[in-house]
N, C-alpha and C positions, 0 to 999 in steps of 0.2 A: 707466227710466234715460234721460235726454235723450244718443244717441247724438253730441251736437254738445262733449259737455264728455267728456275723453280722460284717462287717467291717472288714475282714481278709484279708491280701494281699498272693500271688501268691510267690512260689519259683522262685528266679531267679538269673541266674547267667552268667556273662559276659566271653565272649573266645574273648583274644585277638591274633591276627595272625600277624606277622609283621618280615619285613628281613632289614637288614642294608645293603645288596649290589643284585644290581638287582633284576628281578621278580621274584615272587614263584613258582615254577612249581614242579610238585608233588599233595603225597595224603598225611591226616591225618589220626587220628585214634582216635574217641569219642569214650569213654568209662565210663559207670554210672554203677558202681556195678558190674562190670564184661563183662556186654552184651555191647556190642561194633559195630559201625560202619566206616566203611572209607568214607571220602567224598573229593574233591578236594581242595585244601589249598588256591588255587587264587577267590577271591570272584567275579571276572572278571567272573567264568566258571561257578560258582554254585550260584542259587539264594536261597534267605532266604525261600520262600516259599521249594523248593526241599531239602533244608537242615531241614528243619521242618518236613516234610513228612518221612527221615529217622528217627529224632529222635523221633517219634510218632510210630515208625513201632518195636524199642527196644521194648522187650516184658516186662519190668518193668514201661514203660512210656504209658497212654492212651493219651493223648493229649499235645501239647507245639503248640507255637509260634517262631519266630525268627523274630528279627530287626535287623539291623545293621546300623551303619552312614556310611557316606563318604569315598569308597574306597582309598586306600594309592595307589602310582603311583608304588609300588612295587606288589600292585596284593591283601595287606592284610589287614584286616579290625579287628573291634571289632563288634562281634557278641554280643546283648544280647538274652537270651533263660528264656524263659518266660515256665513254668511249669504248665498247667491248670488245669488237672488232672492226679490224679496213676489209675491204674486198680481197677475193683472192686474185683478182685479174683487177693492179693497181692501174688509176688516171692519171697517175704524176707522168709529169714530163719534168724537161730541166730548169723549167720554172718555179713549177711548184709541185714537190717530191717533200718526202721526213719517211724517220725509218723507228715511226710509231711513236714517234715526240714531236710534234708539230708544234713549229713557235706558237707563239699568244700574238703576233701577227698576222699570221693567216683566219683568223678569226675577227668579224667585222658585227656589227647590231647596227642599224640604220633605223631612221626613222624612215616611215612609207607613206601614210597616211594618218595622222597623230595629230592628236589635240590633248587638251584637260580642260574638264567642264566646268570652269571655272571665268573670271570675267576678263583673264587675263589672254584666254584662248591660244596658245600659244607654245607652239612642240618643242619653243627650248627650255621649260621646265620640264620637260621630260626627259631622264637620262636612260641610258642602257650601256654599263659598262662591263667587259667581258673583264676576266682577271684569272690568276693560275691557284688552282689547287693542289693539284695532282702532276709533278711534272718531269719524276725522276726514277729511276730504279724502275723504266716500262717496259712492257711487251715488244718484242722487239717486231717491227713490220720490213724482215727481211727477204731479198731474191730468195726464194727456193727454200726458204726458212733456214737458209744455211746449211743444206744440207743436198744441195744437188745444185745443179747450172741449169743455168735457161737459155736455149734458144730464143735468142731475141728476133730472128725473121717468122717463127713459128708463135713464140709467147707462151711457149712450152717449157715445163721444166723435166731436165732427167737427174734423177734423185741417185745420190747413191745409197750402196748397199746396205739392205735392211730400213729405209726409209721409202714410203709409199706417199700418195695424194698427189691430189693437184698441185699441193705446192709443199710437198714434201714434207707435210706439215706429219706426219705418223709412221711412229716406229715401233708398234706395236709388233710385225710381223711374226702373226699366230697360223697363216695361211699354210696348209704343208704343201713342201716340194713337190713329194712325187706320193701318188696313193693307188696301192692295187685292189681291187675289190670284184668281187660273184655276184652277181646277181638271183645266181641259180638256186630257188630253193633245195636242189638234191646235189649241188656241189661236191665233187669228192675229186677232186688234182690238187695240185700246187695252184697257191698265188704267185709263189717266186720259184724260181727251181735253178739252182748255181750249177755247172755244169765244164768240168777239167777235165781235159782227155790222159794229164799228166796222173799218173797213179798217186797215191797218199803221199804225203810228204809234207815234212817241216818249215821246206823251203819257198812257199808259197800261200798265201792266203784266201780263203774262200771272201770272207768281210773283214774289213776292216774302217774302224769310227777312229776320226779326229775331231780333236776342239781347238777355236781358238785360233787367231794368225800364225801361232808360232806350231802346227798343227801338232799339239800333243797329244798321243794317244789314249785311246778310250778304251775299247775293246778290241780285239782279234776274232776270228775262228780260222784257223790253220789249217791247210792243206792237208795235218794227217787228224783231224777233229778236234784238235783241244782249243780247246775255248781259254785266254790270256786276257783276264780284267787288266786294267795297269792303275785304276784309279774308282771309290767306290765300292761295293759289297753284290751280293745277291740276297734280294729276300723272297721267299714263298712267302705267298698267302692263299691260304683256302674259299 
């Protein structure tokens, strides 16, 4: 997800289960891109949390949720499945790839082993239809998060400046550049010590800060001491 775009919602998408003559009894078969699991059809047996936990364990899925409402007296409910995040080292190929909106085609419910205890015994009163909830305004599941290139012979991304992670997914950059520091509890030199063989003078700078691409100046200290804010104040505090 490019952390620069705000307000995105979650892939998500509703599995309804439901029979028209007795209980369900039996297994399904979720399937997102090929990678598939079976899980039990009566929500009587299987909780959202355990149905959550296989489809997190699919090696295309890093993380999901599951809700569900009000079981039906036949055992089958409407699941929704809430998408939090893909891997960060994505399975797509050029078959089957999305860039964190995956059709409602790549989504399959099969029957596996299914009946209804009922005298009609029989898996085609049994439906499982998947359908969209959640399917616009997403997280985006981009190369590099957008924010770097990847070496595709390595599977590496290099992030540009001021973005870090494996997939350059953080731009927090809190980390400092460069830090001097003593160890010595009886310390008494310089941590930094600037050093001009040129005598005092106007015309050269001991420090000098820039901000910004267009490198506008921050502060000075000059060659014959004075110290030139060009933006900002000085405050003491005690």
């Amino acid at each position: 997800d490019d952390p620069l775009t705000t307000n995105q919602d979650y892939r998500v998408i509703s599995m309804a289960i439901s029979s028209d003559h007795g209980t369900i009894k039996g297994s399904l078969q979720f399937s997102f891109f090929g990678e598939h699991f079976s899980f039990d059809a009566n929500t009587n047996v299987i909780s959202t949390d355990s149905l959550a936990e296989k489809i997190k364990k699919l090696p295309n899925v890093a993380d999901a949720s599951v809700s569900t409402g009000e079981a039906q007296s036949s055992g089958g409910s409407i699941y929704n499945i809430t998408f939090l995040r893909w891997p960060t080292y994505p399975l797509e190929n050029n078959v089957h790839y999305h860039s964190g909106n995956p059709s409602l085609a790549s989504f399959e419910c099969n029957a596996v082993d299914l009946e209804t205890q009922s005298w009609t015994k029989s898996s085609n009163d049994v439906t499982c239809a998947i359908n969209d909830v959640v399917n616009s305004n997403l997280r985006e599941y981009a190369t590099c998060s957008k924010h770097g290139s990847c070496n595709k012979n390595l599977g590496l991304c290099k992030c540009d400046p001021g973005w870090s992670g494996v997939a350059c997914q953080d731009n927090r950059d809190v980390v400092d550049v460069q830090e001097f520091s003593s160890a010595g509890p009886f310390f008494a030199g310089n941590l930094v010590k600037l050093k001009a063989l040129r005598d005092f003078s106007n015309e050269f700078n001991f420090i000098e800060a820039v901000s910004g691409q267009n490198e506008d100046n921050m502060i000075s200290v000059r060659g014959d001491g004075s110290i030139i804010m060009y933006h900002g104040d000085i405050r003491m505090k005690s």
